[in-house]
N, C-alpha and C positions, 0 to 999 in steps of 0.2 A: 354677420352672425359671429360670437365670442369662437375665438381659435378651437378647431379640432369637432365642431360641429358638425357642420354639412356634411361630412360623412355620416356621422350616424343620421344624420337627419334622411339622406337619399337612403340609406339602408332602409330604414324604418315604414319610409315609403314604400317602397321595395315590396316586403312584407306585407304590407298593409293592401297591396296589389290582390295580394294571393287569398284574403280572407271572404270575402264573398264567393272566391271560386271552391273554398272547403266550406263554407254552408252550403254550398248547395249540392258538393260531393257528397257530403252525412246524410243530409235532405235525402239525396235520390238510394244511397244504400242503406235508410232507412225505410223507403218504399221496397225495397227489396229483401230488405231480413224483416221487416214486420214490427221491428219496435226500437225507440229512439235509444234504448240502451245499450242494444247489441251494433248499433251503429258507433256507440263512443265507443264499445268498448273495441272493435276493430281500428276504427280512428286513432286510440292510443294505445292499440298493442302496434302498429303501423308505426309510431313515432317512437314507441320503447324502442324495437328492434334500430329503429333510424340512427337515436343518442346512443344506444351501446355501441352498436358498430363505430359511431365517430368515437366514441370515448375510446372504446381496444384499442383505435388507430393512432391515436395519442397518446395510448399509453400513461395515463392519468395515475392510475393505482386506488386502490381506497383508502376513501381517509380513516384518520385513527377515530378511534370509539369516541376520544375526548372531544374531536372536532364535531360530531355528530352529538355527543352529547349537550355540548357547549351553544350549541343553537337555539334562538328563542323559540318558545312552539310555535310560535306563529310564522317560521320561516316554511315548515312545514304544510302549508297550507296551498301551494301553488299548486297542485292537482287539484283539486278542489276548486278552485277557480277555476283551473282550465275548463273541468266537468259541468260546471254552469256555463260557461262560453261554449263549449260545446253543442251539451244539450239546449241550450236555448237558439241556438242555432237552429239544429235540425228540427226540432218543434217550428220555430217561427219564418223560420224562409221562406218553406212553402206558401204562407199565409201574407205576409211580406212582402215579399221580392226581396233580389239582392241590394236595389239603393236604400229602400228605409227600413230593412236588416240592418246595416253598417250604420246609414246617421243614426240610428235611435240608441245603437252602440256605441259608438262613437258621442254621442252626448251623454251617454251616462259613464265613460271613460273621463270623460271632460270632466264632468261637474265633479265624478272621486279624486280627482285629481288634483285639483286647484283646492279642494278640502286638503287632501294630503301633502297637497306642497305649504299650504299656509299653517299647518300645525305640524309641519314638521313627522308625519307619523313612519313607520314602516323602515328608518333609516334617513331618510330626504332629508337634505338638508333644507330649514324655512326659508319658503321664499314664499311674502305675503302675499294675501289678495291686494288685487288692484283695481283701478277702476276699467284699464286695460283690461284686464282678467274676465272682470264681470262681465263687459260689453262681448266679448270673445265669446264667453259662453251664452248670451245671449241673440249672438248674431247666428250660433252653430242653431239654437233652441226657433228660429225664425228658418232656417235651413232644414231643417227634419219636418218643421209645420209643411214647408212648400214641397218636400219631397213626395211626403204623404200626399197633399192635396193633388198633384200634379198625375 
């Protein structure tokens, strides 16, 4: 693997651990509050309080008006995705399960992805499709078939 990799790559995995265990955390405390909104929205007051406390402890500070003004809108847009990651979680676990919850995520993670690495969007630096690439998401897209069926 290119220098400085495998760490984030075991990170990432890491995480990635923990994601079928928070769809089905939303899942069951939305059985409990009654509706899959009051579920996000305890979900991400749970994680506000989480990043303030780490940011206080670091001592970050806030940034100036210019640095927030200075951002494209579309940097703004990361809750928003969290909020469909989320709620589609909690709506489709149940109905799902937790393995083809993740691959059917996981392949539609895949397939924006390899979009967005080959036109370069969002920041990314390009790096083309390939024939690698395709077969990858094809082999993931043969992997979600069998999860389901199985």
């Amino acid at each position: 693997m290119p220098g400085g990799q495998t760490f984030f790559i075991v990170l990432v995995v890491l995480v990635g651990v923990v994601l079928p265990a928070q769809a089905g955390i939303n899942a069951e405390l939305r059985r409990n509050l009654g509706h899959p909104f009051l579920a996000g929205i305890v979900n991400f007051g749970g994680g506000l309080v989480i990043l303030a406390v780490a940011a206080l402890s670091v001592r970050t500070g806030l940034p100036k008006w210019s640095a927030i003004a200075g951002a494209p809108w579309w940097a703004y847009l990361g809750g928003l995705c969290g909020a469909a990651l989320v709620l589609a979680g909690v709506v489709a676990a149940p109905r799902l399960g937790a393995a083809l919850l993740i691959a059917s995520l996981v392949m539609g993670q895949l397939v924006a992805s390899v979009v967005i690495d080959h036109f370069g969007f969002l920041g990314y630096a390009v790096r083309p499709v390939t024939l690698a690439r395709v077969a990858g998401v094809l082999l993931l897209a043969g992997g979600v078939f069998l999860v389901q069926r199985g």
